[in-house]
MIKE-122142 format. One record per residue (C-alpha): residue in three letters; y negated, x, z negated. Coordinates in steps of 0.1 Angstrom, whole numbers, plus 5000, padded with zeros to 4 digits. Layout:
AlaYXZ
...
REM end
This chain:
Unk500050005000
Unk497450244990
Unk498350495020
Unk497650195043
Unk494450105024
Unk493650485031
Unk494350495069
Unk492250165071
Unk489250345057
Unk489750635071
Unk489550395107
Unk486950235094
Unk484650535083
Unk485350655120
Unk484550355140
Unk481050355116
Unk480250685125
Unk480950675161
Unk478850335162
Unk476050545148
Unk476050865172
Unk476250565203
Unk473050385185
Unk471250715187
Unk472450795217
Unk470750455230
Unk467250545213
Unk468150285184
Unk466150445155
Unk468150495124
Unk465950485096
Unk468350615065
Unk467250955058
Unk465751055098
Unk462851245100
Unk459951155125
Unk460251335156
Unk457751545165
Unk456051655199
Unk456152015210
Unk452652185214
Unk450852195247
Unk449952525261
Unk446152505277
Unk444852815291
Unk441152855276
Unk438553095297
Unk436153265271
Unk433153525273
Unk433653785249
Unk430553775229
Unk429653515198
Unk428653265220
Unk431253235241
Unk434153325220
Unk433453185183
Unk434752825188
Unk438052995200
Unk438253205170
Unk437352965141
Unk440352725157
Unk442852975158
Unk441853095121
Unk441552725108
Unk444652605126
Unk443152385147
Unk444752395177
Unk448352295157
Unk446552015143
Unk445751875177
Unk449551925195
Unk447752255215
Unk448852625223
Unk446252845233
Unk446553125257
Unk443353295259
Unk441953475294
Unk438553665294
Unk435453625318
Unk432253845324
Unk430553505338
Unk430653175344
Unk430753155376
Unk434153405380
Unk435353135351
Unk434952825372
Unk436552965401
Unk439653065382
Unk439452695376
Unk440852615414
Unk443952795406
Unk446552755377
Unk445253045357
Unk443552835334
Unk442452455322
Unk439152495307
Unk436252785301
Unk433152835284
Unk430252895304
Unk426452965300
Unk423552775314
Unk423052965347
Unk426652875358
Unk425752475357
Unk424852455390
Unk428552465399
Unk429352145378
Unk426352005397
Unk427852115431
Unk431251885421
Unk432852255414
Unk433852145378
Unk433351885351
Unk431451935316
Unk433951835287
Unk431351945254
Unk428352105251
Unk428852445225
Unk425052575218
Unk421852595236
Unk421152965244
Unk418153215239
Unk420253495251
Unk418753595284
Unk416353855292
Unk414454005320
Unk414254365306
Unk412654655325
Unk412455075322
Unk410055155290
Unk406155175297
Unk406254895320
Unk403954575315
Unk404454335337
Unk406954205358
Unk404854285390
Unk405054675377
Unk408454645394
Unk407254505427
Unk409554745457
Unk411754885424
Unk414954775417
Unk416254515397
Unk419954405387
Unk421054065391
Unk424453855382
Unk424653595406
Unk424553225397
Unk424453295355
Unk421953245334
Unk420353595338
Unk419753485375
Unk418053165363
Unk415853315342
Unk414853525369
Unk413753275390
Unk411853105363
Unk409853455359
Unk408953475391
Unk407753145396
Unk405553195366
Unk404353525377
Unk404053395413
Unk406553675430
Unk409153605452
Unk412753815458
Unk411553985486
Unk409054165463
Unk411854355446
Unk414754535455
Unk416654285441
Unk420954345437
Unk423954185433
Unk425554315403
Unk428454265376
Unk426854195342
Unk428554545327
Unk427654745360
Unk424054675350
Unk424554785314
Unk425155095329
Unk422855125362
Unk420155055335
Unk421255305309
Unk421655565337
Unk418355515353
Unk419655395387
Unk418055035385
Unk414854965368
Unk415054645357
Unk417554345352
Unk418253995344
Unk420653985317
Unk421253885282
Unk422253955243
Unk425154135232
Unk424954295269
Unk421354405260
Unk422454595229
Unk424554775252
Unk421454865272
Unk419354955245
Unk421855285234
Unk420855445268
Unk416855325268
Unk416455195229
Unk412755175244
Unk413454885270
Unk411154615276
Unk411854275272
Unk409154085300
Unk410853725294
Unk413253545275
Unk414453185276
Unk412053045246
Unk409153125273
Unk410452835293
Unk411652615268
Unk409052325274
Unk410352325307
Unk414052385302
Unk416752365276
Unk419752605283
Unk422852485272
Unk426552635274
Unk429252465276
Unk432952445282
Unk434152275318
Unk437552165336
Unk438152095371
Unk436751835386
Unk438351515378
Unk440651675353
Unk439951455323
Unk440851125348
Unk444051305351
Unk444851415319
Unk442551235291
Unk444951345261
Unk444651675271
Unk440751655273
Unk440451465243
Unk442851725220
Unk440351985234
Unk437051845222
Unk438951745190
Unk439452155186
Unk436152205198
Unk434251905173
Unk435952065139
Unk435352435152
Unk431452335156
Unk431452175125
Unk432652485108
Unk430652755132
Unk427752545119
Unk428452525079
Unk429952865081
Unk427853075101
Unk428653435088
Unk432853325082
Unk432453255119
Unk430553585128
Unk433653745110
Unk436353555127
Unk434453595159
Unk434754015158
Unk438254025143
Unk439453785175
Unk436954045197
Unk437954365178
Unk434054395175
Unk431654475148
Unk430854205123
Unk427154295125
Unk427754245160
Unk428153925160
Unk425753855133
Unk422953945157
Unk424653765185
Unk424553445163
Unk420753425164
Unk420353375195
Unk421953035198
Unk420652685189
Unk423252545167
Unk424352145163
Unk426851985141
Unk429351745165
Unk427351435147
Unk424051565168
Unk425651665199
Unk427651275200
Unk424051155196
Unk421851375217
Unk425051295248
Unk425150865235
Unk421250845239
Unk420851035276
Unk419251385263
Unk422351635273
Unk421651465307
Unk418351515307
Unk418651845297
Unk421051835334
Unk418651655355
Unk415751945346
Unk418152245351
Unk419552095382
Unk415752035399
Unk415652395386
Unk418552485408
Unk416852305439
Unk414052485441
Unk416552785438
Unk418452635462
Unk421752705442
Unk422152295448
Unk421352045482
Unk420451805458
Unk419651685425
Unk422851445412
Unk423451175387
Unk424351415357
Unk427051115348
Unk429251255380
Unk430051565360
Unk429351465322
Unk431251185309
Unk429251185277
Unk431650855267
Unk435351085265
Unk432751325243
Unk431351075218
Unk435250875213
Unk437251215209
Unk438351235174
Unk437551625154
Unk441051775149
Unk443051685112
REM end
């Protein structure tokens, strides 16, 4: 009797636990003692600038863990511009970048979307050789220039106010660190440029002249930087967007409570000098997330685009001047939670 009683549980204890393995096997969720499943991280391939700028976001997420908290994986590429930046952005090398306020004129152009603003910048400078006055001093001399950045667009502004045009100057195409050192040696005598590059500049002539900056415009113009995506990449993949400002939200938020923490985290994720970055950091504007979801709800980041973009017109970096909407969805920015 009790060896038949014993085979019969034994049966029965099999048949319960093969009914289970099928009911898992058909998605039906067993609730005794299962733990939530969870979703494996998403890689996204972030282009920085290695300065405070446009790397301190990246290194207060990794050091607060804010990446994890919003599913992601970074993998990190580095830039000398914006401009290099958004056209790694055609290809698969990476989903989103940082870029300064010279480089917008690309997003204008439909060659990539703006997914959060990080700063506005008083970076850039028009510095020349030591002993000279005035911009016109360099009239026939040469003057180093990175193409489509923010350098390039402070340059134009000076020579508006200053009533000189390009052909004035001997005026050439250069990589941001090429100047550094064309300046330092002597083989350029002025460029378009701006901070930590400038501190480079300064160990070969500590006596440069700075002729403009960005605060001499700002009544005119406010330069932001920003991070950007393909164009049309947020229609496609909203959850990845949205993770990213999340990151992006609770990294300002700390950058902006925690400003010399950040200038630390910045150099360590550089392999720079603290002090560094402590000079780099006041050079930038600064706004907690709560400010920049207000200035985008109420139309001021786009005004700030519709003035840099009639900017870019008369530079004729753009046809036309474009509904700031097309390549700034200020909406995705406002509704994206900041990273838990």
């Amino acid at each position: 009797m009790s060896a038949t009683i014993t085979r019969r549980n034994v049966l029965q204890l099999s048949v319960g636990a093969a009914a289970v393995s099928l009911l898992a096997a058909c998605g039906v969720k067993n609730d005794v003692g299962a733990a939530p499943e969870s979703k494996a991280p998403v890689e996204i391939k972030v282009g920085y600038i290695a300065d405070y700028n446009g790397a301190g976001l990246m290194a207060v997420a990794d050091q607060e863990g804010y990446w994890a908290k919003a599913g992601l994986t970074p993998k990190y590429l580095p830039f000398t511009n914006g401009p290099l930046a958004i056209q790694a952005l055609g290809t698969d090398n990476i989903d989103v970048a940082y870029i300064g306020s010279g480089a917008l004129w690309l997003p204008a152009s439909g060659k990539a979307e703006i997914w959060a603003v990080n700063s506005v910048s008083n970076a850039d400078r028009i510095i020349a050789a030591p002993g000279t006055k005035k911009l016109a001093d360099l009239k026939g001399k040469k003057i180093g220039v990175p193409v489509g950045t923010s350098g390039d667009q402070l340059f134009t502004l000076a020579l508006e106010k200053e009533g000189l045009t390009r052909k004035d100057f001997e005026v050439t195409a250069m990589e941001p660190p090429a100047i550094v050192a064309a300046f330092a040696s002597g083989q350029i005598d002025g460029a378009a440029l701006w901070y930590p590059l400038i501190d480079s500049a300064k160990k070969g002539k500590p006596d440069l002249v700075e002729l403009f900056s960005n605060e001499d415009f700002i009544d005119k113009l406010t330069f932001p930087s920003t991070f950007v995506a393909g164009p049309g990449r947020a229609a496609k993949d909203k959850e990845l967007a949205t993770a990213f400002i999340s990151v992006i939200k609770s990294a300002n938020d700390y950058r902006h409570e925690n400003q010399d923490s950040t200038a630390a985290a910045t150099a360590k994720f550089l392999k720079l000098k603290e002090e560094d970055m402590k000079s780099q950091a006041s050079v930038a504007k600064l706004f907690t997330s709560k400010e920049l979801e207000d200035l985008s709800a109420k139309g001021t980041v786009y005004t700030w685009l519709n003035a840099l973009q009639e900017q870019f017109k008369e530079a004729d970096k753009i046809k036309e001047v474009v509904d700031p909407k097309t390549f700034y969805n200020s909406e995705l920015f406002v509704s994206a939670p900041k990273a838990k």
